[in-house]
SEZA-655173 format. One record per atom (N, C-alpha, C): chain; residue number from 0; atom name; x, y, z. Coordinates in Angstrom, 2 decimals. Layout:
N
{'A', NUM, 'CA', {X, Y, Z}},
...
***
This chain:
55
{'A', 0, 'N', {0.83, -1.19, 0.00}},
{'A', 0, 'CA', {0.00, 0.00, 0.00}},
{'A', 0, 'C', {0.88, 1.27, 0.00}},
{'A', 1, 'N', {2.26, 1.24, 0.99}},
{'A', 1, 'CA', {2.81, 2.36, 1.26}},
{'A', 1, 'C', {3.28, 2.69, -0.14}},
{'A', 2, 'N', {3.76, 1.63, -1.08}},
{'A', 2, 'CA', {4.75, 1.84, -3.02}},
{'A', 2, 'C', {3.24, 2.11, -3.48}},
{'A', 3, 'N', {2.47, 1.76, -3.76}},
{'A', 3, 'CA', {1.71, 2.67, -4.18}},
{'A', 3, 'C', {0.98, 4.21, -3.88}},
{'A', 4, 'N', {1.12, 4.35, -2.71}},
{'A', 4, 'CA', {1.34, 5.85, -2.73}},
{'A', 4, 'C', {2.41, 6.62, -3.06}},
{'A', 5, 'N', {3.40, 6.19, -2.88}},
{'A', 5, 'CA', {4.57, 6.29, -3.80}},
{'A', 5, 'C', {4.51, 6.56, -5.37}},
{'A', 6, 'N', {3.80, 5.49, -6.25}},
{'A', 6, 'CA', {3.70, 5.63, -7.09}},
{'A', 6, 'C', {2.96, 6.12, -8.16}},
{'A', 7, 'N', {1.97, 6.52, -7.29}},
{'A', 7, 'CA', {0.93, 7.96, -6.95}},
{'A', 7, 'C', {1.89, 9.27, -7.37}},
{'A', 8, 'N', {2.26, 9.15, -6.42}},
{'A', 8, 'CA', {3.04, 10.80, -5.96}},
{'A', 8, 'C', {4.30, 10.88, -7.25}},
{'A', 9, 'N', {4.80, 10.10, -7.93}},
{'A', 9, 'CA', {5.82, 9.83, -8.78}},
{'A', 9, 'C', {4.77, 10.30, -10.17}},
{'A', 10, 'N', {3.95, 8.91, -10.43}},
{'A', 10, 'CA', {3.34, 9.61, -11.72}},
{'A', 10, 'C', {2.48, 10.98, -11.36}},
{'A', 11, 'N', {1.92, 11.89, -10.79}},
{'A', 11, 'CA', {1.35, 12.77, -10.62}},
{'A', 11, 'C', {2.09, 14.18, -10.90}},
{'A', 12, 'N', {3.37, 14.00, -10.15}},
{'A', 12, 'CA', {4.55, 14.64, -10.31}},
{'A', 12, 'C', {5.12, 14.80, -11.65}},
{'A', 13, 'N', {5.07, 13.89, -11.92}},
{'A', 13, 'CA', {4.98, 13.51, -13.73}},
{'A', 13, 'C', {4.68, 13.95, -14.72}},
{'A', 14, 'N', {3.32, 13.93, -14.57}},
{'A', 14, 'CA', {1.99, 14.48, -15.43}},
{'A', 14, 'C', {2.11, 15.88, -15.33}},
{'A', 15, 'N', {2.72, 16.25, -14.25}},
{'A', 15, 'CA', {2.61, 18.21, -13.92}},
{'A', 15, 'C', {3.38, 18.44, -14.84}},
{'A', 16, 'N', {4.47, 17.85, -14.49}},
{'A', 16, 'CA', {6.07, 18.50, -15.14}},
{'A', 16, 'C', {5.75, 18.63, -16.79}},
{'A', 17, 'N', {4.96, 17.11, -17.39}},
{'A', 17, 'CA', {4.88, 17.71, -18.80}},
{'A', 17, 'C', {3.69, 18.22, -19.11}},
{'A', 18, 'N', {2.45, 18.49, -18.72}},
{'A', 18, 'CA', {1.32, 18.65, -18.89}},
{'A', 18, 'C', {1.42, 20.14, -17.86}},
{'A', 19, 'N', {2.15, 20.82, -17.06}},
{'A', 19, 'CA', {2.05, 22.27, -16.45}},
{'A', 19, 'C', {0.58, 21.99, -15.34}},
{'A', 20, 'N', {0.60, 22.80, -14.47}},
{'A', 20, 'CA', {-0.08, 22.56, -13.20}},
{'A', 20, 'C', {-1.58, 23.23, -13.35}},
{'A', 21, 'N', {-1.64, 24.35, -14.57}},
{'A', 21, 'CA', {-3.09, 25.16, -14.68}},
{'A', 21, 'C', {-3.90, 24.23, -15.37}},
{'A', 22, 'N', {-5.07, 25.04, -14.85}},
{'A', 22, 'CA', {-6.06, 24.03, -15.32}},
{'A', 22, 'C', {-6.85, 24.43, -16.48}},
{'A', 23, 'N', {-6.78, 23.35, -17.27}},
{'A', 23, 'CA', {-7.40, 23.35, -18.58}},
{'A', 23, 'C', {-8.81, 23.31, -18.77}},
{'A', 24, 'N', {-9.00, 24.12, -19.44}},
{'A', 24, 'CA', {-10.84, 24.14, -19.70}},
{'A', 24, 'C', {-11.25, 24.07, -21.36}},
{'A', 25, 'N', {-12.35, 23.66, -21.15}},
{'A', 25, 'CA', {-12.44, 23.08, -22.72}},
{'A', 25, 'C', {-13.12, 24.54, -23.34}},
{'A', 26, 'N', {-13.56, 24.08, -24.85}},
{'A', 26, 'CA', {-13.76, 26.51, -25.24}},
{'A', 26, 'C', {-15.15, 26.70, -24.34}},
{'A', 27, 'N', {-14.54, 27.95, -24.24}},
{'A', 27, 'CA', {-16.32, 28.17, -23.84}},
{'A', 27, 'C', {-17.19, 28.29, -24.42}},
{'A', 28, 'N', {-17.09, 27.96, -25.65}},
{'A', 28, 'CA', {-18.69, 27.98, -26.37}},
{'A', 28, 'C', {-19.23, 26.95, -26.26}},
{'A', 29, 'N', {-18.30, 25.41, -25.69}},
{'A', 29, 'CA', {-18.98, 24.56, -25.34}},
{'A', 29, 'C', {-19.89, 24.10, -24.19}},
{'A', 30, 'N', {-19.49, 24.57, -23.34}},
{'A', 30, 'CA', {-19.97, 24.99, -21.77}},
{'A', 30, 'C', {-20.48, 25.92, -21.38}},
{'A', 31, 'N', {-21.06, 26.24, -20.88}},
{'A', 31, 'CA', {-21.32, 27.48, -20.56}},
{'A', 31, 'C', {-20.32, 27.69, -18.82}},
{'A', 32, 'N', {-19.81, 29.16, -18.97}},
{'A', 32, 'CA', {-18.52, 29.50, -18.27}},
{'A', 32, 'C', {-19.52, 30.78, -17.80}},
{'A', 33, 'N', {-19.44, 30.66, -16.01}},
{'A', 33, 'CA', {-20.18, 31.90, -15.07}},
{'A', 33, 'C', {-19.21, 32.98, -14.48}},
{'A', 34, 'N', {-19.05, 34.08, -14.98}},
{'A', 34, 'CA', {-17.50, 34.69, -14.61}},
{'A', 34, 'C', {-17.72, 35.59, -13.26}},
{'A', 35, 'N', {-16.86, 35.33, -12.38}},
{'A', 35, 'CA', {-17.05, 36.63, -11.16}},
{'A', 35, 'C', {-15.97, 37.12, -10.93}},
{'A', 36, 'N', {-15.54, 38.50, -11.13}},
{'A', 36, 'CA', {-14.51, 38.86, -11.06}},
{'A', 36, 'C', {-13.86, 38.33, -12.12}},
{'A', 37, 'N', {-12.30, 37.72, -11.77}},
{'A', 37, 'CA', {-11.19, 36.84, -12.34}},
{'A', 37, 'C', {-11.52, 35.36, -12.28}},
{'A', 38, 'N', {-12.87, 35.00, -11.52}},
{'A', 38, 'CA', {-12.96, 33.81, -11.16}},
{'A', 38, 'C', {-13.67, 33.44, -12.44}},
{'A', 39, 'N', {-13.30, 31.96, -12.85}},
{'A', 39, 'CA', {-14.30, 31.38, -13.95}},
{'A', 39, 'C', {-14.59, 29.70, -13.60}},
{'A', 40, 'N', {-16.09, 30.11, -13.26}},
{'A', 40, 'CA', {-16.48, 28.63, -12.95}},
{'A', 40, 'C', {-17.09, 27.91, -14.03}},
{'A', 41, 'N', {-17.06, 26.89, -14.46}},
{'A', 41, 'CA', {-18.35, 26.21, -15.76}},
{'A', 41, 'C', {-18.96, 25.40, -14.81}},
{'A', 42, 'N', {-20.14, 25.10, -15.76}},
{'A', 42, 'CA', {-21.37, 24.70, -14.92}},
{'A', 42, 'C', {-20.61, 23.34, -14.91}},
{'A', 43, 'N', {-19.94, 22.22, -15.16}},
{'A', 43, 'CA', {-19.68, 21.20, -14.86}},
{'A', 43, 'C', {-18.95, 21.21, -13.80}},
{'A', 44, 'N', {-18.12, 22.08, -13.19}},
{'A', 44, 'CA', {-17.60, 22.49, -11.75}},
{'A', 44, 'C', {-18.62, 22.39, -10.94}},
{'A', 45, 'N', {-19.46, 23.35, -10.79}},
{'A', 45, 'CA', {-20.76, 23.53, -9.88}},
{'A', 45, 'C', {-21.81, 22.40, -9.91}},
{'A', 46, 'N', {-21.53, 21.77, -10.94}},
{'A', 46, 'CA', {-22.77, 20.52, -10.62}},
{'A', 46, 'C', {-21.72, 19.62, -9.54}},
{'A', 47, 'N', {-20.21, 19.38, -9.98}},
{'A', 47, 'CA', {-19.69, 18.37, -8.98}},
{'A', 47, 'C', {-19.61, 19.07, -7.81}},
{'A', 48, 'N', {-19.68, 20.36, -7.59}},
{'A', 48, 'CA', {-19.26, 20.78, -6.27}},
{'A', 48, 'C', {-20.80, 20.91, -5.06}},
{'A', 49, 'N', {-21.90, 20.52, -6.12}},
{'A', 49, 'CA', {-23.21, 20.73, -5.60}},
{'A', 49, 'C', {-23.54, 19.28, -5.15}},
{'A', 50, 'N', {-23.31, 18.33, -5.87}},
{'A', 50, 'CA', {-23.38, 16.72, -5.93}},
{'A', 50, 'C', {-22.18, 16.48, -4.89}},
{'A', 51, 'N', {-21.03, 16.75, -4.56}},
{'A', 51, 'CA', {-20.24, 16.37, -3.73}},
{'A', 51, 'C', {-20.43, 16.92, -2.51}},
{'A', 52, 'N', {-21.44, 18.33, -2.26}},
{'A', 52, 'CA', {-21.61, 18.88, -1.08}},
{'A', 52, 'C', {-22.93, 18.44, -0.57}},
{'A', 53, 'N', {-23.73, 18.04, -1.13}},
{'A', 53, 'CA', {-24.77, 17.29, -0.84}},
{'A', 53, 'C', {-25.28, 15.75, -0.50}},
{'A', 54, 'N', {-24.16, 15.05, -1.33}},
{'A', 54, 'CA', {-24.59, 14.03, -1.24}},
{'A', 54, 'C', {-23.48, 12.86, -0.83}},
***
């Protein structure tokens, strides 16, 4: 159990280094994107964050 968290933390580390740490969003004409301020949420954020706070 403990090498696989290990090997967790190895490929994850991984994925940053070539893939960069920001987060990617798909265009917004596909989604619809709710802007406040600098903040940009899409509605597929808010459904998991509504479904994960609820249920």
């Amino acid at each position: 159990m403990i090498s696989s968290i290990g090997i967790m933390i190895v490929l994850v580390n991984l994925i940053a280094i070539l893939f960069g740490n920001d987060t990617k969003m798909v265009q917004q004409s596909i989604q619809k994107v709710y802007r406040y301020h600098e903040l940009l949420i899409t509605q597929t954020q808010l459904i998991q964050f509504f479904i994960g706070t609820f249920f």
